[in-house]
N, C-alpha and C positions, 0 to 999 in steps of 0.2 A: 415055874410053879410058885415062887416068891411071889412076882406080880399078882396070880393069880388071888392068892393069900391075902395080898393084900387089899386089891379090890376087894373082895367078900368081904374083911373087918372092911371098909369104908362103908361097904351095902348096909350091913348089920348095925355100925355109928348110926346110919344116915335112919333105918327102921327104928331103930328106940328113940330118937330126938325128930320126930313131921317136922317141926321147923325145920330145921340143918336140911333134909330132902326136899319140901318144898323150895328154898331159897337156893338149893342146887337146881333145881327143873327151873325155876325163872331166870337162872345166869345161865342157863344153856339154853333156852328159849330165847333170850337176849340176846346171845352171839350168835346162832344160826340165824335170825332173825333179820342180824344187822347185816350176816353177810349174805344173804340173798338178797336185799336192798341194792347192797354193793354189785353183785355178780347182774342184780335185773337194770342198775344203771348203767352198767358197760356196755349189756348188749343190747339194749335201747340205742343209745350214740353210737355204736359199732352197725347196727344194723340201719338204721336211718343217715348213717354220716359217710361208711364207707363206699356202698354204688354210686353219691355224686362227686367223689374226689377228682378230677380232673388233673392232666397238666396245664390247663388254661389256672386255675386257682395259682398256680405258684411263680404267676407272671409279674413283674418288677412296678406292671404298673396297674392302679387299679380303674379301672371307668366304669363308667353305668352300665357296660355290657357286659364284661365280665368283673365279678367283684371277689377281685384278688385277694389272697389273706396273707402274699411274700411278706407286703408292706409292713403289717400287723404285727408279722412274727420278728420280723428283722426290730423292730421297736421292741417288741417283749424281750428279745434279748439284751439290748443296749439297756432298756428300762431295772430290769434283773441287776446287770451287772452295776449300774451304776448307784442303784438303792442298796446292794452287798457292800458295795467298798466303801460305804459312808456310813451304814449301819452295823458290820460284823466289828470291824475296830476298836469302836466306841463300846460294843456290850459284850466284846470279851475281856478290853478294859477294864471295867465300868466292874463283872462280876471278879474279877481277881485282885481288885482292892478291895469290894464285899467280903473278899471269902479267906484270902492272904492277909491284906495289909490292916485292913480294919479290926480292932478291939471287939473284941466279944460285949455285949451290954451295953452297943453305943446307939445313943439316940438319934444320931443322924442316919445310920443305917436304916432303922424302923422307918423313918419317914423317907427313904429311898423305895424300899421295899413296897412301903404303901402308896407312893407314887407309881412307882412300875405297874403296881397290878391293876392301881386305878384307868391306868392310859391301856392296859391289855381290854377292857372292858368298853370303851371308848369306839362308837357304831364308825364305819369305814367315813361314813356321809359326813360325819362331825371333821373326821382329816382332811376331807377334802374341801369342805368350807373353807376350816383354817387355813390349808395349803393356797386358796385361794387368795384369800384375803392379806395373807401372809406376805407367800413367796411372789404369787400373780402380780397382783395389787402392790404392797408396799414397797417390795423388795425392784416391785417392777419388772419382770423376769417374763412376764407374759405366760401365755401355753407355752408350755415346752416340756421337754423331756427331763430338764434339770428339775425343776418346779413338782412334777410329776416326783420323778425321782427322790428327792428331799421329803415329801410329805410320806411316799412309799416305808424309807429310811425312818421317820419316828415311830411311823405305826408299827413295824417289826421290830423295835430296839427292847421294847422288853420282853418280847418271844427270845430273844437273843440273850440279855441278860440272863433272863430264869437258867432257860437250859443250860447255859454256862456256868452257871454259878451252882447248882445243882450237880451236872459233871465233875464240877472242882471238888465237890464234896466228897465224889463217890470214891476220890482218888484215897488210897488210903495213907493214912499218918505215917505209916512206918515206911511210904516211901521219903517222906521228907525228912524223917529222924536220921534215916542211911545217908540222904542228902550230905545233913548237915553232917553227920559224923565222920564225911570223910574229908569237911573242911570247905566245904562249897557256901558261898554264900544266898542270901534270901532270893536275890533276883536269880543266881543262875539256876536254884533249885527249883523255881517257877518255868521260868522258860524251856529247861531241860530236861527236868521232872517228871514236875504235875501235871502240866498247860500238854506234853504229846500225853500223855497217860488219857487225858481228859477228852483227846480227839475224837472220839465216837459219837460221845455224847453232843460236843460243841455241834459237827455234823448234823447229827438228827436235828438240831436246833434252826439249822442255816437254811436243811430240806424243807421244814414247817415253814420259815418264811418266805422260802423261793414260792411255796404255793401256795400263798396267801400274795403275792406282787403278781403270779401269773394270773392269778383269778380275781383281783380286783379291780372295778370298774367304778364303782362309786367317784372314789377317791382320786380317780385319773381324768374323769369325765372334766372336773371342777378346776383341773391345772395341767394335766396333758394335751385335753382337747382331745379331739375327734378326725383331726385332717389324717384322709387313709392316704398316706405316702412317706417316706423314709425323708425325714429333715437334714435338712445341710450340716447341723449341727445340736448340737445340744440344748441349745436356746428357741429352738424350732419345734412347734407343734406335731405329734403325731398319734397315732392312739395303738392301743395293745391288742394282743388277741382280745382276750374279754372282752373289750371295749369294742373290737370289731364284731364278734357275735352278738354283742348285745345290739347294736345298732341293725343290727341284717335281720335280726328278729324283731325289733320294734318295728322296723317301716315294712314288715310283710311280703317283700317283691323277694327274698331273695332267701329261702326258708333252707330250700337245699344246701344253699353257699354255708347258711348258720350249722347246720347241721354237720357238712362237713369240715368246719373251722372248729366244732367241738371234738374230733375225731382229733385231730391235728395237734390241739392242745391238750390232750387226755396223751397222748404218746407224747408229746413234751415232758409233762410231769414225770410219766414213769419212768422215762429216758433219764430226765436230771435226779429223781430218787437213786435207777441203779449205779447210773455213775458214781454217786456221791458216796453209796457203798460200798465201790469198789475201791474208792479211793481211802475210805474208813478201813478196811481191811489190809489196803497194802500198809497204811500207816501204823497199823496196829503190828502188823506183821514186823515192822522196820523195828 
């Protein structure tokens, strides 16, 4: 009855102010909107990508005859993990001197901050030049997965910062006032504290960058390369899913393959989101 009560005063708000009503019909036009987009691109790729999945597709090696996407994927894995453990360290770092150890009103912070967001703004195509010219070229590293990897790694560092340093926030003061009141000092009340209290959020942060490395191709094209096979090493050229569907789409011969490599990578994502939230939850729980 309450709910019901309540609704009706909202009706009645929303009838004497048109504004307030119409600006509620356009945020609900907006979200139905966005998620039928959503619901019409899954089953586009779902309906186009699942009748040619084969197990020929998930064969070790790829030729002109059948064009494999094992290779692809086993590289988007290595390529994943190896841009996380160069990029998560450094911008959970990077926000808990932001948000812990740094002075309130300091000027270098501002220009951290306005560096970060400037590089979140920064087109994939720009990293991947640089990574070129950088890691390719200077560094000499050729195509490889490392090189790949590395330019991956800046271009997420400040998705990683924000969210983190924004999580620290959320943490509340009075866990670190209890901290300290019972004698704990700075670092352990950070590592013990804040930093699990802030796990959720760090999470959501690491999900955003995982798909943004699975779905980039620009930036891999310019220092991963293109070779579709699993490198001996790290130093060794190979290319991602993206980068395999993007290539099976450009040359035309192999529409269905593309098709069902986006099937493949679309159950990757959501596979590594609900992980990652179950893995949020047990730690939350802990």
């Amino acid at each position: 009855m309450s709910n019901r009560i309540t609704m009706g005063e909202k009706m009645k708000t929303y009838l004497k102010h048109p504004g307030s009503l119409i600006l509620m019909l356009l945020v609900m036009l907006a979200a139905v909107l966005t998620f039928i987009v959503l619901l019409f691109l899954i089953a586009y790729i779902l309906i186009n990508g699942v009748p040619h999945i084969k197990p020929s597709l998930f064969s070790l090696h790829y030729t002109s005859e059948n064009a494999s996407l094992m290779p692809a994927l086993i590289n988007t894995i290595i390529m994943t993990l190896l841009s996380l453990l160069v990029a998560v360290p450094f911008g959970i770092f990077s926000a808990i001197f932001l948000v812990e150890y740094a002075g309130r009103g300091n000027r270098f912070i501002g220009v951290i901050r306005l560096t970060t967001e400037t590089l979140s703004g920064i087109p994939s195509i720009v990293y991947g030049l640089f990574g070129m010219l950088f890691f390719v070229n200077t560094l000499e590293w050729g195509f490889s997965l490392l090189a790949g990897a590395f330019t991956l790694a800046i271009m997420i560092l400040p998705l990683i910062m924000r969210t983190t340093e924004e999580a620290l926030k959320a943490v509340p003061d009075t866990y670190r006032e209890g901290s300290f009141g019972v004698g704990a000092g700075k670092l352990r009340t950070v590592f013990r504290i804040v930093l699990p209290s802030a796990i959720p959020g760090i999470l959501a942060g690491v999900i955003l960058a995982v798909g943004r490395i699975v779905g980039e191709t620009a930036a891999l094209i310019y220092t991963a390369g293109t070779v579709a096979k699993v490198p001996s090493s790290v130093m060794g050229s190979g290319r991602t899913l993206a980068v395999h569907m993007y290539n099976l789409s450009s040359e035309g011969l192999y529409m269905d393959q593309a098709y069902a490599t986006a099937v493949v990578l679309l159950v990757l994502v959501v596979g590594i989101n609900t992980l990652s939230s179950v893995v949020a939850r047990k730690l939350t729980k802990a």
